[in-house]
C-alpha positions as CSV (number, residue, x, y, z in Angstrom):
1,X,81.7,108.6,89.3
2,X,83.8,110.2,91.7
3,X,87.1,111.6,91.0
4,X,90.9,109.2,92.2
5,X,91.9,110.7,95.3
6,X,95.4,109.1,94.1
7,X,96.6,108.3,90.8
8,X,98.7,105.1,90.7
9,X,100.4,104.4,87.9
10,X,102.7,101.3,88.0
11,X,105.9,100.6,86.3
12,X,105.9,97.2,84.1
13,X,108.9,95.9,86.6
14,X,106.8,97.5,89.6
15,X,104.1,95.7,88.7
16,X,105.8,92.6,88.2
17,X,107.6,93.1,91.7
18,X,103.9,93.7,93.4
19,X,102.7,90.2,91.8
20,X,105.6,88.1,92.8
21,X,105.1,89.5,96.1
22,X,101.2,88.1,96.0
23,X,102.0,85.3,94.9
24,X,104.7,83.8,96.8
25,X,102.7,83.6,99.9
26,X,105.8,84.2,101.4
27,X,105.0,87.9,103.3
28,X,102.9,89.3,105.5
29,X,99.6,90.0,104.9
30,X,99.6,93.4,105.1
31,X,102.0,93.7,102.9
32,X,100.3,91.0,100.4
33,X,97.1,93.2,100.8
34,X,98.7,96.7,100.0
35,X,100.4,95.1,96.9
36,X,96.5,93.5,95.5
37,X,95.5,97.1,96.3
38,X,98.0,99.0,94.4
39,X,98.0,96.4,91.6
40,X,94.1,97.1,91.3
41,X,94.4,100.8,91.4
42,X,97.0,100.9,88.5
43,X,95.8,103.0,85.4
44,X,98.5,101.6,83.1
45,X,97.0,97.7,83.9
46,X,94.2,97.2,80.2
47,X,91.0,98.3,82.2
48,X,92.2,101.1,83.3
49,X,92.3,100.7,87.2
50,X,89.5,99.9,89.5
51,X,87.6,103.1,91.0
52,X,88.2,103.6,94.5
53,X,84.3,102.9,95.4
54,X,85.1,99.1,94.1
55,X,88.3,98.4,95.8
């Protein structure tokens, strides 16, 4: 497995900024799709974080 090129690690009220903002529908899409990527990459999430290869 290769090594995080960055390590995200998410606050709980960051992370619960990032999910209203996917959720609302109400943003742009780029915005919407940086927020599902961040929200995936997060280490303190229970899985750990998705690799970089599988986002």
């Amino acid at each position: 497995m290769a090594k995080k090129k960055y390590i995200v690690a998410l606050t709980e009220q960051e992370r619960e900024t990032l999910e209203k903002l996917t959720t609302t529908g109400k943003t742009s899409a780029y915005k919407m799709n940086h927020a599902r990527i961040l929200l995936k990459a997060d280490i303190n999430q229970g899985e750990g974080g998705w690799t970089d290869e599988a986002i």
